[in-house]
LUMTOR-109852 format. One record per residue: x, y, z of N, C-alpha, C, O in turn. Coordinates in steps of 0.2 Angstrom, whole numbers, plus 5000, padded with zeros to 4 digits. Layout:
! LUMTOR-109852
XYZXYZXYZXYZ ...
***
This chain:
! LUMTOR-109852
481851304909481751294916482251324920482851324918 482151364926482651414930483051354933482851294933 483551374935484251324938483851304945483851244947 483551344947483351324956482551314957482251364958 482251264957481451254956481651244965482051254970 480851224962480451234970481051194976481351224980 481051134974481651084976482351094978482751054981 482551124977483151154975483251214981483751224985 482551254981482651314983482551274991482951284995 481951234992481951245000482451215002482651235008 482851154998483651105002484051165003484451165007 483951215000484451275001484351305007484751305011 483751325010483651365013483851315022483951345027 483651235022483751205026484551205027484751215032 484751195021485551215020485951235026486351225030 485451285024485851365025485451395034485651445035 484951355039484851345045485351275047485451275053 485551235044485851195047486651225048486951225053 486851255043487651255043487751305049488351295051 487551365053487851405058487651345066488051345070 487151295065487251255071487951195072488251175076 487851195065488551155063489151175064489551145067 489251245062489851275065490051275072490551255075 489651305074489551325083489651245085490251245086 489351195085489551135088490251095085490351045088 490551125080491151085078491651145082492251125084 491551215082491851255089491851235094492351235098 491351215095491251175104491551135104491851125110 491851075099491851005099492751035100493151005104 492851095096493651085096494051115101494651115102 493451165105493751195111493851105116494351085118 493251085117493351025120493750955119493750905123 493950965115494450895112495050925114495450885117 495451015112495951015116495951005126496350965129 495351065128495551035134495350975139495250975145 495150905133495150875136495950825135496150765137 496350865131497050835129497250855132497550815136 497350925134497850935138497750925146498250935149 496950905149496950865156497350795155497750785159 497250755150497450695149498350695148498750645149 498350755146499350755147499450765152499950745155 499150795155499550815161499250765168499550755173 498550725167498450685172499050645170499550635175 499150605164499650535164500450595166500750575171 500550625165501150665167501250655173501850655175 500850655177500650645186500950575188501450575192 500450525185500350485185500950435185501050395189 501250475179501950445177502650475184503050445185 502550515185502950565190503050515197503550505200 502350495198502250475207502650395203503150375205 502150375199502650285197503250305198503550285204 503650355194504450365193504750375202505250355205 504450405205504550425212504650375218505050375222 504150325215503950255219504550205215504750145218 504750215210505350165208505950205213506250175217 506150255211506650285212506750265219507250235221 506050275225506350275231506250185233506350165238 506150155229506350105231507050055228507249995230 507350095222507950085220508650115227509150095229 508350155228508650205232508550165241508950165246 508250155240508350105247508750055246509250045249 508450015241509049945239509849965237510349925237 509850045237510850045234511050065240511550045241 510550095245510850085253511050035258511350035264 510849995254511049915261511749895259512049865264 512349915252512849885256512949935258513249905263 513050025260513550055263513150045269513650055274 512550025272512450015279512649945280512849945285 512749885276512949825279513749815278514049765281 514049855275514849845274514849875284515249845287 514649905287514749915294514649905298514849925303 514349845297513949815301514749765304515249755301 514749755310515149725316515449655312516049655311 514849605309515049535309515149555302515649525299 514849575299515349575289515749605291516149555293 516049645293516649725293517249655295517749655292 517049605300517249555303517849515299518449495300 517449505293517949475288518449505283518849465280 518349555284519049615282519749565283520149555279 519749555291520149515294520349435295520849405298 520049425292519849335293520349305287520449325281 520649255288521149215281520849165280520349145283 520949145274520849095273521149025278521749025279 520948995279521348935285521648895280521348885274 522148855283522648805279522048755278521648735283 521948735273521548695272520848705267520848755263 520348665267519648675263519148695267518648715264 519148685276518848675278518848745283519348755285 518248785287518148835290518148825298517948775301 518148855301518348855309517448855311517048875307 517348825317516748825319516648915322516048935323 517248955324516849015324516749065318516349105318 517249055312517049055304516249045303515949095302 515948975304515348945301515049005304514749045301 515049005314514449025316514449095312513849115310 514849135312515049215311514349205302513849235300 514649175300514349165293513749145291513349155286 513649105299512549105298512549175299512249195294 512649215303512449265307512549335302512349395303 512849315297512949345293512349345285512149385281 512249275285511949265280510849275283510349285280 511049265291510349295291510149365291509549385292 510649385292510549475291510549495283510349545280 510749455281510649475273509949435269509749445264 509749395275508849375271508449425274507849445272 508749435280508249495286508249575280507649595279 508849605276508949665272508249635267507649655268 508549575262508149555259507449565259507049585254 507249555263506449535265506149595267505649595269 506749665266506149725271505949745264505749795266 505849755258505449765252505149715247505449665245 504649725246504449695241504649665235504249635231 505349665234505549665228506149595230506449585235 506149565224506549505224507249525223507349555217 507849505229508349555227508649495232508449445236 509349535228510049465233510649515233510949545229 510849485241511349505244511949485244512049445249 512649505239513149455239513549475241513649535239 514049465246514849465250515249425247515149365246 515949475245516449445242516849465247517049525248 517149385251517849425255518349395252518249335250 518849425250519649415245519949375251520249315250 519949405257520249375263520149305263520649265262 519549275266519249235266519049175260518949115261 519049195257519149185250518449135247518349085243 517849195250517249155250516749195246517049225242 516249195246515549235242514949195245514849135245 514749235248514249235255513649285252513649345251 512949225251512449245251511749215256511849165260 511349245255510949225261510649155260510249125264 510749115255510649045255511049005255511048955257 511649025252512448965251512949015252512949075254 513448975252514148995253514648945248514448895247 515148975246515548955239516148995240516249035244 516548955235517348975236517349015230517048995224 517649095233517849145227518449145223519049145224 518149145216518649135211518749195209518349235207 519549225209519549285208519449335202519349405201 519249275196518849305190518149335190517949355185 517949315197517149345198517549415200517149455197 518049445203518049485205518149565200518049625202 518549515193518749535189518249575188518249635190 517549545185516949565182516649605185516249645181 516649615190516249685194516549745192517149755190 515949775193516249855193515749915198515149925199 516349965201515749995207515750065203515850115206 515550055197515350125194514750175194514550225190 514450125200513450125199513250075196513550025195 512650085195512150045193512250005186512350045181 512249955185512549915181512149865177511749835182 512049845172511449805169511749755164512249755160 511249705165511549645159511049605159510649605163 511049565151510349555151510449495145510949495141 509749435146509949375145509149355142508649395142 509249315139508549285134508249235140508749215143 507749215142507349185145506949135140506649075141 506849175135506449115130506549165123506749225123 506449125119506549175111506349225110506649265106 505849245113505449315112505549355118505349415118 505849335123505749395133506449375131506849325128 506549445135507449465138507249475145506749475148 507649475145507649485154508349525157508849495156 508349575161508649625163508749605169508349585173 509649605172509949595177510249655180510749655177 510049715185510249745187510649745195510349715200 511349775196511649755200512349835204512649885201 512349825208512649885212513249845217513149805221 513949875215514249855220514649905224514849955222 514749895231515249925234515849905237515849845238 516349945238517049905238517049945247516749995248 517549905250517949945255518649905255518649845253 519249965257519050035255518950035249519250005244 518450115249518150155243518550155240518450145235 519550175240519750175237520050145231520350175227 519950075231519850035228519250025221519449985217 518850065221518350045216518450045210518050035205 519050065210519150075198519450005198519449965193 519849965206519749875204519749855211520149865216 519049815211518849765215519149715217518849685221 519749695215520149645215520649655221521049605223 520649725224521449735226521049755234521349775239 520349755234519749765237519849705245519949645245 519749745250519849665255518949645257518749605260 518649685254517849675257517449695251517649745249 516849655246516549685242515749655243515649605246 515149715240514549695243514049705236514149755232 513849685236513449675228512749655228512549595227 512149715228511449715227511249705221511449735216 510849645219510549645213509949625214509749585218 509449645208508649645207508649615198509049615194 508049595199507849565194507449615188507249645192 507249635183506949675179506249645180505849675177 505949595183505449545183505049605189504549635187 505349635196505249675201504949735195504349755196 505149755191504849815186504349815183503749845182 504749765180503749735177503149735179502749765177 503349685185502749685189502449775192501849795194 502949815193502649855195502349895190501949935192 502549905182502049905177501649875176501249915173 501449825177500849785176500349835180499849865177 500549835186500149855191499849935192499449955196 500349975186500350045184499950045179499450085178 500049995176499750005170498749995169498250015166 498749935176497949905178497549875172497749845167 497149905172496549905165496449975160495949985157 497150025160496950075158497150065151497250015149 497050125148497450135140498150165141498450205137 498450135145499150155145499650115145499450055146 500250125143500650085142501450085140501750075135 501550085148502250135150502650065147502350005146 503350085148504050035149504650085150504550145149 505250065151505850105154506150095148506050055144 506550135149507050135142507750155146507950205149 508050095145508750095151509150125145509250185146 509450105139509950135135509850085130509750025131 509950135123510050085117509650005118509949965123 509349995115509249905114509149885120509149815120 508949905128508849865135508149915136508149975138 507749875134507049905136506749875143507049815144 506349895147505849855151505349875150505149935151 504849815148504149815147503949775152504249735156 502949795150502549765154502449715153502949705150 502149655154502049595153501649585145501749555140 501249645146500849625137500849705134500449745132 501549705133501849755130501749735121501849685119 501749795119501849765113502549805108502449855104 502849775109503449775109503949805100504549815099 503549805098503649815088503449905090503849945090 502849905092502549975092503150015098503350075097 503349985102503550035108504350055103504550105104 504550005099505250005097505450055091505950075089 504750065089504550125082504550175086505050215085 504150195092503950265095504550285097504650345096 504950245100505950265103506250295099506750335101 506050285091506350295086506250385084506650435083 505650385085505350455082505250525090505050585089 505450505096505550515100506250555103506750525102 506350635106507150635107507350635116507350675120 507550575117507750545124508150595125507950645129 509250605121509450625124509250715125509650735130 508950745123508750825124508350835130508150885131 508050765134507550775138507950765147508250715149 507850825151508050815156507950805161508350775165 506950815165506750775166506150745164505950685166 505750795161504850775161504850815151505150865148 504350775148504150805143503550755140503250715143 503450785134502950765130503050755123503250815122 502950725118502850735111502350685109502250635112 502050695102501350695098501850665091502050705088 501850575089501950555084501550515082501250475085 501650535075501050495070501550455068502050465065 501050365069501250325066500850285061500250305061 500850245057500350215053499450275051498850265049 499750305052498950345051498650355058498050385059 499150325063498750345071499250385075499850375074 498950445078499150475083499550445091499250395093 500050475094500150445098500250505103500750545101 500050515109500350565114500750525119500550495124 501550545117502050505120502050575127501950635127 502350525134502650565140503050515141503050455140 503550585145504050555147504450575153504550635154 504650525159504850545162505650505167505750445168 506050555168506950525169506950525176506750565181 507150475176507450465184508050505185508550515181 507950535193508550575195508950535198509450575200 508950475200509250395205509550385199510250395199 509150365192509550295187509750325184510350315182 509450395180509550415173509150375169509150375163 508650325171508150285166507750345164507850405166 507350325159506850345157506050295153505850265148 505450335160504950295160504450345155504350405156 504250295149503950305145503250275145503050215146 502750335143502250275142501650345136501550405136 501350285131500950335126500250295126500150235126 499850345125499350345120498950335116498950385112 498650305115498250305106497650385107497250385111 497850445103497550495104496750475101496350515100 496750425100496050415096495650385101495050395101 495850325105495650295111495550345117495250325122 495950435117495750465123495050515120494650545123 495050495113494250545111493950515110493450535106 494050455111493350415110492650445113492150435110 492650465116492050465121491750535118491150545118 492250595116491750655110491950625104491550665101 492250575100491950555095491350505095491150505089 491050475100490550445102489850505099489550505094 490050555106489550625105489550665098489050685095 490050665095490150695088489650645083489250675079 489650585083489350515078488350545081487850555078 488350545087487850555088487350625085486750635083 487850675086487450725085487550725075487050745072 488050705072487850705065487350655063486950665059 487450605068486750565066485850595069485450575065 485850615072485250665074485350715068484950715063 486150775066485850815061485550765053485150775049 485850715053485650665046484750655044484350675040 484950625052484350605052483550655052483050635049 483750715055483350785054483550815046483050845044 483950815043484150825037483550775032483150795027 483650705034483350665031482150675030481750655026 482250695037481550685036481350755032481050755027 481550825033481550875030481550865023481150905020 482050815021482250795013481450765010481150785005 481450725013480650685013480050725013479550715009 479950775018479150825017479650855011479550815006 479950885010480050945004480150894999479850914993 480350834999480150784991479550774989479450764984 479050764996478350764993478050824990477650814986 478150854992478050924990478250944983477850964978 478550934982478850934975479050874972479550884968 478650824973478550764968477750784967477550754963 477350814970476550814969476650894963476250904958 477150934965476750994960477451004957477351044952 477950994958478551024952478750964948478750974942 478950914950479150864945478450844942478350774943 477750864940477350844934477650914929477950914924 477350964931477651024929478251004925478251024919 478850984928479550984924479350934920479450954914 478950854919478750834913478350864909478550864903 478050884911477750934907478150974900478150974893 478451024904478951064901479351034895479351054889 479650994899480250944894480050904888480250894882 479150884893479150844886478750894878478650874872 478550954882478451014875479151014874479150974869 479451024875480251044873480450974867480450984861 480450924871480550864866480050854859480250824854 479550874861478950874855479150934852479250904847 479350994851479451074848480251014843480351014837 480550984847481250964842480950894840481350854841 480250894836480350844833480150784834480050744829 480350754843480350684846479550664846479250694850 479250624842478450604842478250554845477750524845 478650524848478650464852478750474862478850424865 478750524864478650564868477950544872477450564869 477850514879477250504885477350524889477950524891 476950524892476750554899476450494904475850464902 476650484908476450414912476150454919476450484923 475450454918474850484924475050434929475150384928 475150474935475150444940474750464945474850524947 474050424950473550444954473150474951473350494946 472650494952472150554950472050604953471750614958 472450644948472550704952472350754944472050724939 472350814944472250864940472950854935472850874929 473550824936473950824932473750784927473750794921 473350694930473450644926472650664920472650644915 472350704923471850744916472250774909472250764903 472650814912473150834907473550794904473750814899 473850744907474450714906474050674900474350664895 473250634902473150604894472950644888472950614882 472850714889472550744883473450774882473450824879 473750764883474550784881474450714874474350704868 474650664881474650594875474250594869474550594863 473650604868473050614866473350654860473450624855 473450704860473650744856474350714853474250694847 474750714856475650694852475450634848475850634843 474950554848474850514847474450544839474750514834 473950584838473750604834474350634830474550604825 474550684832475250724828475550664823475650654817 475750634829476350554827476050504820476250464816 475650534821474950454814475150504809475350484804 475050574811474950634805475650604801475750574795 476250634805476850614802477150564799477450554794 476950534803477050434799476650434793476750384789 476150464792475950444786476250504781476450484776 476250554782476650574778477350564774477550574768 477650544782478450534780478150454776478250444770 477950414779477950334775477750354766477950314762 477450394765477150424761477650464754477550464748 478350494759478850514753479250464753479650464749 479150404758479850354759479450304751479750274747 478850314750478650274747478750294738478850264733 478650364739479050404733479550404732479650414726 480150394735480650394733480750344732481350344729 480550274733481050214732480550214725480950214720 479750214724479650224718480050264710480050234704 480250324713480950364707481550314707481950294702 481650294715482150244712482350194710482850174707 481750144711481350054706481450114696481750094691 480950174698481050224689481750214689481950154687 482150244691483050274691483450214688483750214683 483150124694483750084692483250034685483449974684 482750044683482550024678482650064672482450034667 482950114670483150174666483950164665484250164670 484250164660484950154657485250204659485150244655 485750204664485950284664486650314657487250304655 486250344654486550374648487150384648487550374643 487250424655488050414654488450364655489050374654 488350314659488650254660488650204653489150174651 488050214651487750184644488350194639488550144635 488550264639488750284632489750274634490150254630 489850284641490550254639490850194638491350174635 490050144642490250074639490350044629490750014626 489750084629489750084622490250104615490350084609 490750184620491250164619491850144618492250144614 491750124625492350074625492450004620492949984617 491749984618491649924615491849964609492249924605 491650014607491650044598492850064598493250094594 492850054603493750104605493950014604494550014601 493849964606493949904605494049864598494549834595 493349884595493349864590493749874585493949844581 493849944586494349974580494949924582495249904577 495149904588495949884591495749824587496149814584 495349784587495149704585495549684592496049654594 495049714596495149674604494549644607494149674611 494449564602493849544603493649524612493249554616 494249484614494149484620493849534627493449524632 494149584624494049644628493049674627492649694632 493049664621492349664619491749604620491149624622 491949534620491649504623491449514629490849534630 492149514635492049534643491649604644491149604648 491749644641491349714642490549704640490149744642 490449664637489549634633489449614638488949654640 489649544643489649494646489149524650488549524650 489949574656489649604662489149664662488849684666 489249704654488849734653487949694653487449734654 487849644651487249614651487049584659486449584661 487449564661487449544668487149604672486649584675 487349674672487349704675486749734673486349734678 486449754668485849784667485449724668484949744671 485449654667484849604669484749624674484149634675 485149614680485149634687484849694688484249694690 485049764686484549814688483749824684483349874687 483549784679482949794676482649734676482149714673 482849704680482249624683482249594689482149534690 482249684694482249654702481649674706481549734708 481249614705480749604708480449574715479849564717 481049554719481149514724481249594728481349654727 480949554736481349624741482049624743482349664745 482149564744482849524746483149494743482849434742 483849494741484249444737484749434742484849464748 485149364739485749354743486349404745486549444740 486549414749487349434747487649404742487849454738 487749354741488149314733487749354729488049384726 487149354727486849394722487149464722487249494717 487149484728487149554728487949564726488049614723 488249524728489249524726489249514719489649544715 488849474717489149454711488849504704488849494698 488449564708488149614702488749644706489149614703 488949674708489449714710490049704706490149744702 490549654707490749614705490749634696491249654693 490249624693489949624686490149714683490449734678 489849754691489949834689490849844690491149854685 491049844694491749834695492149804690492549834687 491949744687492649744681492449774675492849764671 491649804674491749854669492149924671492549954666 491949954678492449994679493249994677493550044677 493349924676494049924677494449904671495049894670 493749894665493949914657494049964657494549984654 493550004661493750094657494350134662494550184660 494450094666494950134672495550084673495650064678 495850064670496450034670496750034677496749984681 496950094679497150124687496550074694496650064700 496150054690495750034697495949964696496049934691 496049934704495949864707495449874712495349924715 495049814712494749814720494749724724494849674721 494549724728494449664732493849634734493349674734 493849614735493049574739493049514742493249464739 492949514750493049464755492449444757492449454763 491949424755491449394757491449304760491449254756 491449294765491449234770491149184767490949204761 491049124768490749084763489949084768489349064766 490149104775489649084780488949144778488449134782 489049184775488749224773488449234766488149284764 488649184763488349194756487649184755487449194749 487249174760486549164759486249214762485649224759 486449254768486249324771485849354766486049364760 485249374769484849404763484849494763485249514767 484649534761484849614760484349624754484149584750 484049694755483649714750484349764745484749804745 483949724740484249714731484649814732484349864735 484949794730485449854726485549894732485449954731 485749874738485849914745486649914743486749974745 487149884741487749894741488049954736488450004738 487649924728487949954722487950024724488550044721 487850084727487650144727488150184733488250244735 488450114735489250124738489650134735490050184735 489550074730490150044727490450134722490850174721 489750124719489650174713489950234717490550254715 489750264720490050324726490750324726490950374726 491150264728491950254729492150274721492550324720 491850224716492150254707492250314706492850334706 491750354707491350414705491550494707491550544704 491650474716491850544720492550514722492950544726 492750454720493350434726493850444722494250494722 493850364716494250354712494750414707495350444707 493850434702494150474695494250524699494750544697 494050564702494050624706494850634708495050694711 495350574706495950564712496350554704496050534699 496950564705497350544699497650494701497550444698 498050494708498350434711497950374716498250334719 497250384715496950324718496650274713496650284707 496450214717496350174711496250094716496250044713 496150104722496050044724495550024728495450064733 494949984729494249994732494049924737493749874734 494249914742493949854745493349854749493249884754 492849784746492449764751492349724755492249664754 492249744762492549684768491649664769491149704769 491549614770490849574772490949534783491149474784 490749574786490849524792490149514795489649544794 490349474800489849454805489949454811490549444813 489549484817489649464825488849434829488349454832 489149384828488149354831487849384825488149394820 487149394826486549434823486849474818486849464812 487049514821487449574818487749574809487949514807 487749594806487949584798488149664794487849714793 488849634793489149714793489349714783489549664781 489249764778489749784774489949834774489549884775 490849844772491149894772491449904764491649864761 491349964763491749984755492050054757491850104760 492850044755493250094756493550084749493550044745 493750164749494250174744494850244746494850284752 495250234741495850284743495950334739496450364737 495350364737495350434734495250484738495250464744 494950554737494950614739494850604747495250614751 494050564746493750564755493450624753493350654748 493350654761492950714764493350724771493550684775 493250784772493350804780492750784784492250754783 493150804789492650774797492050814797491450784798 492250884795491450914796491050894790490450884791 491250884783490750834778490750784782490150784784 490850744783490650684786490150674789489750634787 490150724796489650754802489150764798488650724797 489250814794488650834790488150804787487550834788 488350734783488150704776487850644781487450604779 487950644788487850594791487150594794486750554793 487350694798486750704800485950704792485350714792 486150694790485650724781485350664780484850664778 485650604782485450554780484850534786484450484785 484850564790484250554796483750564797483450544801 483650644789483450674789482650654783482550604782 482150724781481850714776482550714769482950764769 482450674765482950704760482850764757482250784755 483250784756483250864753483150854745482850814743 483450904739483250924734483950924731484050904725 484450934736485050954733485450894734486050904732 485350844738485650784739485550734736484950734734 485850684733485850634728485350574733485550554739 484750544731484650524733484750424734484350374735 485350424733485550344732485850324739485550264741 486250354745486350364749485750334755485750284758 485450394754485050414758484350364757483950354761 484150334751483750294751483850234755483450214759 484550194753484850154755484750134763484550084766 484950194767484950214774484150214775483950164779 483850234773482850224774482550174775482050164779 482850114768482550054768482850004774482549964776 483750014775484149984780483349974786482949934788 483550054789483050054793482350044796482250014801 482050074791481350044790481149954791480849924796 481549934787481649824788481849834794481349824798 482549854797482849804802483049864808483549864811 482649904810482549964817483050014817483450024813 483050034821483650094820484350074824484750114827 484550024823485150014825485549994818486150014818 485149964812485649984805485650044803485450094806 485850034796485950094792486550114790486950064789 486750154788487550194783487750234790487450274793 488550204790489050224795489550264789489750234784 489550324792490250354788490850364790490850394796 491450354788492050374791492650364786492650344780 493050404789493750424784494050344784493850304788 494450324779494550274778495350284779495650324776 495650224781496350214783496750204776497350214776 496450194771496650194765496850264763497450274761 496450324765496650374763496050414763495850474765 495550364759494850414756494350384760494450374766 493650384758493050374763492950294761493050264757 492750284770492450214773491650224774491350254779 491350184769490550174770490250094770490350044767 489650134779489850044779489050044779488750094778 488749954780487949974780488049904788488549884789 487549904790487349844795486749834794486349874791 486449784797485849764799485949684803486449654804 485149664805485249604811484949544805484349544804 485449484803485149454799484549404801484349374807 484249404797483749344796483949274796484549264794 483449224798483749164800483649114792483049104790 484149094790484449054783484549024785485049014789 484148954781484448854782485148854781485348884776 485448814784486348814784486248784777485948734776 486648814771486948754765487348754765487648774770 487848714758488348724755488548774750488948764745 488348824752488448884744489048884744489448894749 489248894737489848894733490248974734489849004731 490648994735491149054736491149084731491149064726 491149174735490849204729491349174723491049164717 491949164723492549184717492349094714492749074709 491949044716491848974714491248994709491148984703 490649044713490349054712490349094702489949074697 490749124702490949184698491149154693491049174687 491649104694492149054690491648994685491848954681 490948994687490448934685490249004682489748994678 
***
C-alpha cells in the first residue's frame, strides 16, 4: 500500500489551504497585540502623569500654608508673647489664640484632604491647634525636623500600616538644623488615608493598580491592594535609575506584568502602578479563540465529507489488500466483516468463502501429520531404545563383576519402573505425581551411570493431582542428560520446579551444561510453531503440538537460557478442575 492513500492525500491538501490563512491572521493578530500594548502603555503613562500632577499640586499647596501663615500678624504675634508667671493666660492671650486657631481650621478646610495645622511657640510655651491648645514640652521640639517632607508610620491593625506625613517650618529660617533654639515653629501634616482615597478613586473599576513607593518598606496602597504581589514587583523593578517616567515588563509566576512608573518632582515619591498583560489582551485573545474555533470547526466538517469518502471506497480496499497480505503469510483465520450493501459486501463474502474453504483444506491436513506424528511417537515410546537399553544393561553386567548387588537391584528396580511406564500408557492424562515419579525413576538411573549428576524436584503437594498428557515432561528432562549434562565435563546439576498462578500450571527443567545461544534459541523456538521438519528431533516439538492442541495457544514450550548456566525449558497449560484430596508427597509418595 503507497504511504499517502486517498485520505491522507486530501487532509494534505486542506492542510496546505488552511496554513497560508493562518499565517496572515496570526501576522495580523501580532501587528495588533503590539499596537495595542503600546496604546495601553502610553494611555496608563498619561493617566499616571495627570494623578502624579493632581497629587503634587495639592501637596504643594498644603507645604505652602506655614510659610504664608508664619506671616500672618496674629501668629507672627507670638514670636513676642512670654509665658506669664503662672498657668494661666491673659484674656488678651486666650482671645489672640481663638483667632488664631480659626484661621488654621479656615487653611484647613480649603482642600479636600484631611490635614492639621500645629504652632509651637517656645515663647509661649504652648502648641496651638485648630481644636486645643496644650502646654509645650520641649522634647516635642527635640523630634521635629525642617528637612522637608518627613514620614512615619504606625500599624492600625495587624495587617494596615498607616503613613504619617509632616512638614515643618521654623522662624527664623535660621534655625532649622534645631528647632529648639527656634522662637516660632509651624508644622503641616496629612494622613496616608488622603492618598488612598485618592487611589481608590484612580484606580475606579479598572484593571489598574497604582500605589506610591515612598522608600524602602513605606509603601501606599489602595484600599484592596494586593500587597504580597505589589512587594515582589518592587523587587524586580529599578527605582533608583529612574528619573522621572518609565516602564518595565516583568514576568512573575508565569504572568506578565507591564509595570509604569512615575516620580514626583514635589516628593521624590514614586507612583506606581502595573498590569496584568494578559488581562489587556483579553479581548484579541477572545478574537484569537474565536477564529481558531471557526478554523477547528471548518477543519472538522471537511475531516468528516473526506472520511466518508474514504470510509465507502479506500478503507474496504485497504481490508481487502491487508487481508490478501495476511492470507499469502499463512494467517487462515482471517474475515472480512461486510458492511451495507454495497459492491464490496459481495466481494467481501466470496473472500470469506474462499479463505473458510482453504482453512478446512489445511486443518485437515496439518491434523492429519499431528496425528502421524504422535502415532511414530506412541511406536518410538513403546520400542526400547537400544542405546539407553544397552548401557543400562551395562551397568548391571559392570556391577555384577564388582558383587555390587545393591546397585544392581536399584538399576532393575527403576529400570522396570521406567519401561512399565512407557509401554503401558494408555490413558491421555496422568497425574503430575505419576508423571514425577517416572521421571524420578529415569533420573536415578541416570545417576547410576553418571555419578557427576544431581538433580531436584519441587513439586507442591497442592498439585499432585494436576492432570497432563503422559510423557509431556520426560523429553525435557531426557534433553537436559543428553545435550546439557554429558555434553559438559563440568555440569552435572538438573532442577525441576512445578508452580502454580490461579488456572495457570507451569513446569520448569533447567540444567547447567552447555545451553544454546540466543539466536538457537530464537531459532528452535520459532521451529516449534512450525510443520516439523526432517532434521529436527521430534520429541520437542511433539510435546509443544499436543500442549496446544488440549489447552489453546497460550501453552506450550517456553525456551530460555538458564540462570544455572545451561538451558531453561518450561511447559504451561490451564489446569483442569480435580476434587480436592489428600495425596501424598511426591518424596512420601516415592518412599511407599
Amino acid at each position: 500500500m503507497p504511504k499517502f492513500n486517498l485520505f491522507r492525500k486530501m487532509l494534505t491538501i486542506l492542510l496546505v489551504m488552511l496554513i497560508p490563512i493562518i499565517v496572515l491572521y496570526l501576522y495580523s493578530n501580532k501587528t495588533s497585540s503590539e499596537v495595542l500594548r503600546e496604546e495601553l502603555k502610553n494611555s496608563s503613562r498619561d493617566q499616571l502623569n495627570f494623578f502624579q500632577q493632581q497629587i503634587d499640586t495639592m501637596i504643594h499647596s498644603i507645604s505652602q500654608w506655614p510659610n504664608l501663615l508664619i506671616y500672618d500678624p496674629d501668629i507672627s504675634t507670638l514670636k513676642d508673647i512670654r509665658q506669664p508667671e503662672g498657668d494661666y493666660l491673659d484674656l488678651e492671650t486666650i482671645e489672640l489664640i481663638k483667632r488664631i486657631q480659626k484661621k488654621l481650621s479656615i487653611q484647613e478646610n480649603s482642600v479636600n484632604w484631611a490635614s492639621q495645622l500645629t504652632i509651637y511657640s517656645p515663647m509661649l510655651e504652648r502648641v496651638i491647634t485648630s481644636s486645643k491648645v496644650y502646654r509645650l514640652e520641649r522634647e516635642q521640639l527635640a523630634k521635629l525636623s525642617a528637612a522637608g517632607w518627613q514620614m512615619s508610620s504606625f500599624n492600625v491593625s495587624p495587617d494596615k500600616r498607616e503613613h504619617l506625613f509632616s512638614l515643618v517650618t521654623v522662624s527664623p529660617f535660621s534655625s532649622s538644623a534645631n528647632p529648639e533654639q527656634s522662637n516660632l515653629v509651624l508644622e503641616v501634616q496629612f494622613s496616608s488615608k488622603n492618598i488612598e482615597q485618592m487611589l481608590d478613586a484612580f484606580r475606579g473599576e479598572g484593571q489598574s493598580n497604582p500605589f506610591y513607593y515612598v522608600k524602602p518598606g513605606e509603601i501606599v496602597y489602595h484600599s484592596t491592594a494586593d500587597v504580597e504581589l505589589a512587594g515582589r514587583l518592587i523587587e524586580h523593578i529599578s527605582l533608583n535609575e529612574l528619573e522621572k517616567s518609565g516602564y518595565e515588563t516583568v514576568q512573575l509566576d508565569g504572568e506578565s506584568y507591564l509595570v509604569n512608573m512615575e516620580r514626583s518632582t514635589t516628593t521624590g515619591w514614586v507612583l506606581i502602578d502595573y498590569l496584568p498583560i494578559s488581562e489587556m489582551m483579553l479581548p484579541i485573545k477572545k478574537s484569537n479563540l474565536l477564529f481558531y474555533a471557526s478554523v477547528i470547526t471548518l477543519l472538522l466538517m471537511a475531516i468528516v465529507v473526506v472520511y466518508l469518502l474514504y470510509a465507502q471506497v479506500q478503507v474496504p480496499i485497504k481490508q481487502l489488500v491487508t487481508s490478501f497480505q495476511r492470507l499469502k503469510n499463512e494467517d487462515y483465520t482471517v474475515r472480512l466483516k461486510p458492511k451495507g450493501n454495497t459492491e464490496f459486501t459481495f466481494l467481501f463474502n466470496r473472500f470469506n468463502s474462499m479463505v473458510t474453504q482453504i482453512q478446512e483444506l489445511f486443518q485437515r491436513s496439518y491434523l492429519e501429520q499431528i496425528h502421524i506424528r504422535e502415532a511414530k511417537l506412541k511406536q518410538l515410546q513403546s520400542q526400547i531404545n537400544p542405546h539407553f537399553f544397552y548401557n543400562c544393561f551395562s551397568f548391571i553386567s559392570s556391577m555384577a563383576k564388582l558383587q555390587n548387588y545393591s546397585a544392581i537391584i536399584a538399576m532393575s528396580q527403576n529400570l522396570s519402573h521406567y519401561y512399565r511406564y512407557t509401554t503401558r500408557q494408555e490413558k491421555e492424562l496422568v497425574s503430575l505425581q505419576e508423571e514425577m515419579k517416572f521421571i524420578q525413576h529415569y533420573l536415578d538411573i541416570s545417576v547410576m551411570r553418571m555419578k557427576r549428576l544431581t538433580y531436584q524436584i519441587d513439586l507442591p503437594d497442592d498439585m499432585l493431582r494436576d492432570m497432563i498428557p503422559p510423557l509431556s515432561i520426560q523429553p525435557l528432562v531426557e534433553n537436559a542428560v543428553l545435550h546439557g549434562i554429558e555434553r559438559s565435563s563440568t555440569a552435572g546439576y538438573i532442577s525441576i520446579i512445578a508452580a502454580k498462578d490461579g488456572d495457570k500450571r507451569s513446569v520448569t527443567v533447567e540444567d547447567d551444561g552447555k545451553g544454546m545461544s540466543e539466536a538457537e534459541l530464537v531459532a528452535l523456538s520459532k521451529r516449534l510453531n512450525y510443520p516439523m521438519q526432517e532434521d529436527m528431533g521430534c520429541g520437542l516439538w511433539n510435546v509443544h503440538q499436543r500442549l496446544t492442541l488440549r489447552y489453546g495457544g497460550g501453552a506450550g514450550i517456553v525456551l530460555e537460557r538458564s540462570k544455572l548456566g545451561g538451558l531453561s525449558v518450561s511447559i504451561s497449560w490451564v489446569a483442569a478442575d480435580v476434587p480436592a484430596n489428600n495425596a501424598l508427597s511426591l518424596r512420601e509418595a516415592a518412599a511407599k
